[in-house]
Structure formats: structure tokens, C-alpha cells
C-alpha positions in Angstrom: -24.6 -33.0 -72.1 -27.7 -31.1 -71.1 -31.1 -31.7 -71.8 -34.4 -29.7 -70.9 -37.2 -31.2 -69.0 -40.1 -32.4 -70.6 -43.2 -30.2 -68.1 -46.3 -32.5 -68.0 -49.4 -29.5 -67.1 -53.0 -29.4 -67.6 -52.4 -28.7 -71.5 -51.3 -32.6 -72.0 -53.7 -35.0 -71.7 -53.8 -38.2 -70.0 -53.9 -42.5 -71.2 -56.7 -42.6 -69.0 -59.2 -39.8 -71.0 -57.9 -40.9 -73.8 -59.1 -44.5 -73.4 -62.7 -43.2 -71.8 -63.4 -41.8 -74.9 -61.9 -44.9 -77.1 -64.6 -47.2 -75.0 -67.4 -44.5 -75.9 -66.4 -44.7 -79.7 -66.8 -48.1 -79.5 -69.7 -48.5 -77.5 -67.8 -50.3 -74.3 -68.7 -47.6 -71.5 -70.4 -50.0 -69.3 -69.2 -50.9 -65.5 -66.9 -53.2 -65.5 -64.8 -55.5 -63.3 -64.8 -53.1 -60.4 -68.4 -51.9 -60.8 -67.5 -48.6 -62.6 -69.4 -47.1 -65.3 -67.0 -46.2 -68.1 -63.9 -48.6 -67.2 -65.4 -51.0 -70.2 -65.7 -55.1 -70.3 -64.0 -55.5 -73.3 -61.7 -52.4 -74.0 -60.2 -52.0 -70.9 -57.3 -51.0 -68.6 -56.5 -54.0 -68.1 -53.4 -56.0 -69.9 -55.2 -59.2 -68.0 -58.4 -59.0 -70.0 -57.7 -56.7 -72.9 -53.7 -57.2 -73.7 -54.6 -55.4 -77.4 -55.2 -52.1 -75.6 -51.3 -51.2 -74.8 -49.9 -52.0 -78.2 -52.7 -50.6 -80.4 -52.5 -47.3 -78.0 -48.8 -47.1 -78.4 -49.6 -47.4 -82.2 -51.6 -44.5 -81.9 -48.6 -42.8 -80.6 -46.0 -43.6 -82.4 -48.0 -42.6 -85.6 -48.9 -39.4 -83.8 -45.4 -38.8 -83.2 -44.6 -39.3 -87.0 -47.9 -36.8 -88.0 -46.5 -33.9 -86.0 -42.5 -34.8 -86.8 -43.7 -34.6 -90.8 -44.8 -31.2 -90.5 -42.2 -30.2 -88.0 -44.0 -29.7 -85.1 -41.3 -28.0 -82.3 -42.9 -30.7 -79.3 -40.5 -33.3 -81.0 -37.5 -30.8 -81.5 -34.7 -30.6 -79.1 -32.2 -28.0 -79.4 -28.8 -26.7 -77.6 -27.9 -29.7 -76.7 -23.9 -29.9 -76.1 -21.3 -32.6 -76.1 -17.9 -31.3 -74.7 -14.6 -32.3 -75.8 -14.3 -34.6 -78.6 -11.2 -35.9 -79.3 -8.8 -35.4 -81.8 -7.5 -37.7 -84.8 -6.1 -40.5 -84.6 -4.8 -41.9 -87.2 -3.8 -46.0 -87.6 -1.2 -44.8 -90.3 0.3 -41.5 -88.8 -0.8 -41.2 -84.8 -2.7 -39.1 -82.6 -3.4 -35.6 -84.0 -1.9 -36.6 -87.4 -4.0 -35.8 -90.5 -5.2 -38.3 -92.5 -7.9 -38.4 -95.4 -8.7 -42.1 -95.1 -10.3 -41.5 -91.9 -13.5 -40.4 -90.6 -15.0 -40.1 -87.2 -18.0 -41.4 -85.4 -20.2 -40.5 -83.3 -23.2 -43.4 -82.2 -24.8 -44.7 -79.6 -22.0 -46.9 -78.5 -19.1 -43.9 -78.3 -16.8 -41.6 -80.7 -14.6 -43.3 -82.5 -11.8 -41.3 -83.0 -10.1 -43.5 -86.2 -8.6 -46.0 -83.8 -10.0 -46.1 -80.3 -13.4 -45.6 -79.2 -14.5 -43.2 -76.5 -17.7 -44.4 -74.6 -18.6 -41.9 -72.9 -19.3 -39.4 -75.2 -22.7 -41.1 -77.4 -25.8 -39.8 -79.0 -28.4 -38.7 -77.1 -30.9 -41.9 -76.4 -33.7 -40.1 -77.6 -32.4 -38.6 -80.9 -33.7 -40.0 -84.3 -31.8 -37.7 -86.4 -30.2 -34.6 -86.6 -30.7 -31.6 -88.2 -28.1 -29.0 -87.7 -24.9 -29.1 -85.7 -22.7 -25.8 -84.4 -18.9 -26.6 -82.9 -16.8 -24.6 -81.0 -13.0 -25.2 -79.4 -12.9 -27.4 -76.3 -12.2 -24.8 -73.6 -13.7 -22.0 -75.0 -16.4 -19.4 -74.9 -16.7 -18.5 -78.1 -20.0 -18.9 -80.3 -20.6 -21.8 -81.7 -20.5 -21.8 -85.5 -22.9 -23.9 -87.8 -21.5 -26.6 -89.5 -22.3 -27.8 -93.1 -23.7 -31.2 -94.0 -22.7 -32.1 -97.8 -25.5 -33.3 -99.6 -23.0 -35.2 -101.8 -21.4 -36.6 -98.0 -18.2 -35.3 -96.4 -15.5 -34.1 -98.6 -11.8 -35.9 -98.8 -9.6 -32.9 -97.2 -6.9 -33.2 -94.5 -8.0 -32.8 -91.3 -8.1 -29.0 -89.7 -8.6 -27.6 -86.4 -12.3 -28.0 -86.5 -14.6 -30.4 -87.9 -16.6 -28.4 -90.1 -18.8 -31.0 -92.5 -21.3 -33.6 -90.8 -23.1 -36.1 -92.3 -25.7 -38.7 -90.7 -25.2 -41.8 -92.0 -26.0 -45.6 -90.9 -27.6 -43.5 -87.7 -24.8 -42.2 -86.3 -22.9 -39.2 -87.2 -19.5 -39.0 -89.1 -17.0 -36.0 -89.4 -13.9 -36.2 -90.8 -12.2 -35.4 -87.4 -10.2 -32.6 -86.0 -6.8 -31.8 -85.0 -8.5 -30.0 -81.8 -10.7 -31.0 -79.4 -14.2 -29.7 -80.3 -17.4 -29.0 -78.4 -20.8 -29.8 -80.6 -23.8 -28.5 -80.1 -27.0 -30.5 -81.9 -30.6 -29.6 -82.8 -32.3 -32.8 -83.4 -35.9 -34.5 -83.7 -36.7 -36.6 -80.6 -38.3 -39.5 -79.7 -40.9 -39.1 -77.2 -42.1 -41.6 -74.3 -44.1 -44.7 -75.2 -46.4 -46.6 -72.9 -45.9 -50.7 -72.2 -45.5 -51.5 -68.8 -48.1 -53.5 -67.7 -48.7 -52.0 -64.5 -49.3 -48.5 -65.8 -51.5 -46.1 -64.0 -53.4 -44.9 -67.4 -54.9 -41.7 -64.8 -51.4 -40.4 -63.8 -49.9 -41.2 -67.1 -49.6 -38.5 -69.7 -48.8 -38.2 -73.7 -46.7 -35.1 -74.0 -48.6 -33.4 -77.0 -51.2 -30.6 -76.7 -54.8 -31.4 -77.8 -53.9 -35.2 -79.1 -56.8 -36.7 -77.5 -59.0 -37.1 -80.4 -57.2 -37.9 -82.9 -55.3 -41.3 -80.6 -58.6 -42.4 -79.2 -60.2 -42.3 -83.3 -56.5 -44.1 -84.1 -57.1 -46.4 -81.3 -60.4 -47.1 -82.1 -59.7 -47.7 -85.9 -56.7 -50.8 -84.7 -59.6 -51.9 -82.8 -62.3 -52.4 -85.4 -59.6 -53.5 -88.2 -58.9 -56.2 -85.5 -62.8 -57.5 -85.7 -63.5 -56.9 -88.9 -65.7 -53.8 -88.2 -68.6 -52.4 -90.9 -67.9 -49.2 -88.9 -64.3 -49.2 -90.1 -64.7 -46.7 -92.7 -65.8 -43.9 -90.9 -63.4 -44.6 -88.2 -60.7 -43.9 -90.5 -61.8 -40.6 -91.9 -62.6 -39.1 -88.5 -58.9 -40.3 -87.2 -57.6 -38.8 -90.8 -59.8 -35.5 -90.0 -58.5 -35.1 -86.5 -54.7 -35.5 -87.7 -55.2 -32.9 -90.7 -56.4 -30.5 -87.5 -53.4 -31.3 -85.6 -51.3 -31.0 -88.7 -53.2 -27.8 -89.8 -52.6 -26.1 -86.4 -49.0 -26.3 -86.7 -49.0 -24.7 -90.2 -50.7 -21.8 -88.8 -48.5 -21.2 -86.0 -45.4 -21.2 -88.3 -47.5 -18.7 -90.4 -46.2 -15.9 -88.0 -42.3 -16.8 -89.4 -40.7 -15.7 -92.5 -39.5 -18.7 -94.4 -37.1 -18.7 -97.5 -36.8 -22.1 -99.7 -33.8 -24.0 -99.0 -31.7 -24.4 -102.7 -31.2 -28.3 -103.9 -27.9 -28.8 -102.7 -28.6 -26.6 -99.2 -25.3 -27.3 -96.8 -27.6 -26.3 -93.8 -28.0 -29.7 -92.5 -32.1 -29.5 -91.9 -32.8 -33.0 -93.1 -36.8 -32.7 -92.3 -37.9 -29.0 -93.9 -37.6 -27.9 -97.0 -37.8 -24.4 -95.4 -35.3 -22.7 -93.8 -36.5 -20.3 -90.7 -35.0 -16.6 -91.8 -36.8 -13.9 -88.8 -39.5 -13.4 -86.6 
């Protein structure tokens, strides 16, 4: 299986601005511990003397993460990534290779199950969340790889062929109805990206992998903060944090403004679980 690498450049930014401008939201920019102006006396670095910081801020994150994944933003798509050589039926009534339309195939975090044994080392990706398309191809081969349809209704009851053709993500792992060859898949999924809870982060040399977030976590951040005191101020927190995601949000929508988009019918068998949109061109 093969998986890019996720660049951290100047573009990201890191824990350690993000938090500078928390403390000035919330008026805590004084010297602290060590003297320095800015590092705070009660929102700070620290897990020792502010252990709220590092949940709140991964929070902020996570809901970040779920802001940019609801209008599809590509930073949490991963794409072409293969697993090699899934293995055949196997079915407890008829054997290895034998078709059989009371069984169905797995594919989770643990291993593929092939209808009898499972394979562990062939697993989900540790960072998917969910899928949403899938290609195959033979084992072996160099041929294309072919999209595969996704049921809305869930997989059909057919005998078993030489390739999988229908998917379906269910109980968070993928099922197929199995093949009678060994097939290659390739998946296009939405990713989890890294959280934050060590306690002995470096918040300066640690960075959140989304372009021009910084805003809208420190606003997020500060808005845990003051629901956690009880904060007058709370109000306004809230619509500046809901203003900076709409930006966020808003800058995606015109980046996709450059595509040609054609609406997916009810009933689509393209697989895209997230969009109701299906890319067409450039």
C-alpha cells in the first residue's frame, strides 16, 4: 500500500501562533513562568498549569477537520491508494475459489476476511474514515483499474465472478461479495489528519496541516475557553469563530468554482458518499 507524504511548508501554521493569538483574544499575553511576554499565566503551554489547553485545542481541530471534510475540502482526501492481491473466496460450504451467495467479504482494520479465514496483513488504511470510490484490477496485472459500483440498496445476491465489482461500507469496514480472482483495489477516501496530545509537545515546531486555519482554531479555542468560565464575552466569540469557518468554508467553494460539476441521480452507483456532486472536466 502506498501513501503520499503529508509536506509541512510555510503555508501551514503552527500550535504555537495559534495559541499566541488565543492568549491575546482572551487577554492572557502577559510574561509568564519564564519571564516572556506573550507565553500567558493562565492560558498556557503548559499541561502543568493549564491541562484545558491540549483538549480544547484538539477540539478546535477535530471540528476544523469536520468544517473542511463537509464541504469536501481535498487537504482531507487521499487518493490512489492500492492494496495488492486480495484473496479469493472461500467458501465454508463449497471451498476455496467456490462460489457462494451466502458469503461476503471483509475488509477492516483487523484484516480481509475471505468467508472463512482472515488475512491480517492486508487492513484499512489507519487513517481512513470512509471511502468514497473504489477501482480493481487483476492481481498481476497492468491493466487500468476500473471503478467499482457501490449499491445504494447494498451489495446484490449474485455468484461470485472474477472480479469484485459492488462495494459497500458498512459497520466501518468494507464488504464485497468476493472474487474468484485475486484482485488489486485502489481507494479514494476522506482522511483523518494528526491531532495533538502528548504532553511534552513543542507547540513552536508543531504544525496543523491546513492552509490559513489560524483564526478560525484560536476564535474555536477561545470560545471552549470562555464556555468553560462562564464568559459575558461568549457571544461574540462564537460569531467571530462561525465567521472565520464560513471563510474557510467559502474559500473552498470558490476553488471548485473552476470544475464542471453534474448532479449525482438518487440512486448514483458511483460510490462518493460525501458530495452530492460528481466532478465531470476541468
Amino acid at each position: 500500500m502506498s501513501s503520499p507524504t503529508l509536506n509541512v511548508g510555510q503555508a501551514t501554521t503552527s500550535l504555537e501562533t495559534i495559541m499566541n493569538l488565543v492568549r491575546a483574544i482572551v487577554n492572557d499575553s502577559q510574561a509568564g513562568v519564564n519571564g516572556v511576554p506573550g507565553e500567558g499565566q493562565i492560558v498556557t503551554d503548559s499541561p502543568t498549569i493549564s491541562p484545558f489547553v491540549l483538549p480544547m485545542l484538539n477540539s478546535s481541530i477535530r471540528k476544523l477537520y469536520r468544517v473542511l471534510r463537509n464541504c469536501g475540502d481535498p487537504v482531507l482526501i487521499k487518493d490512489n491508494i492500492i492494496l495488492t492481491g486480495l484473496p479469493i473466496i472461500n467458501s465454508p460450504t463449497y471451498g476455496v475459489g467456490q462460489c457462494d451467495t451466502a458469503v461476503q467479504t471483509i475488509l477492516s482494520p483487523e484484516g480481509y476476511f475471505d468467508g472463512v479465514q482472515l488475512w491480517p496483513n492486508l487492513v484499512l488504511p489507519d487513517d481512513m474514515l470512509y471511502p468514497t470510490k473504489l477501482w480493481e484490477r487483476w492481481t498481476g496485472t497492468n491493466d487500468p483499474f476500473r471503478l467499482m459500483d457501490a449499491p445504494s440498496g447494498g451489495l446484490e445476491s449474485l455468484l461470485q465472478g472474477p472480479k469484485l465489482r459492488q462495494w459497500e461500507w458498512r459497520n466501518n469496514c468494507l464488504n464485497f461479495r468476493g472474487a474468484t480472482q485475486q484482485c488489486d483495489i485502489r481507494l479514494r477516501y476522506y482522511c483523518s489528519l494528526p491531532q495533538f496530545f502528548s504532553s511534552t509537545l513543542d507547540f513552536s515546531s508543531t504544525y496543523v496541516p491546513v492552509n490559513d486555519c489560524t483564526d478560525f482554531l484560536a476564535f474555536e479555542t477561545a470560545v471552549l475557553y470562555a464556555t468553560m468560565l462562564g464568559s459575558p464575552g461568549l457571544a461574540g466569540l462564537q460569531a467571530m469563530a462561525a465567521e472565520h469557518a464560513f471563510q474557510l468554508k467559502n474559500a473552498n467553494i470558490r476553488r471548485m468554482q473552476h470544475q464542471d460539476f453534474a448532479r449525482i441521480p438518487y440512486g448514483n452507483s458511483s460510490g462518493d458518499l460525501n458530495n452530492e456532486f460528481s466532478f465531470t472536466s476541468w
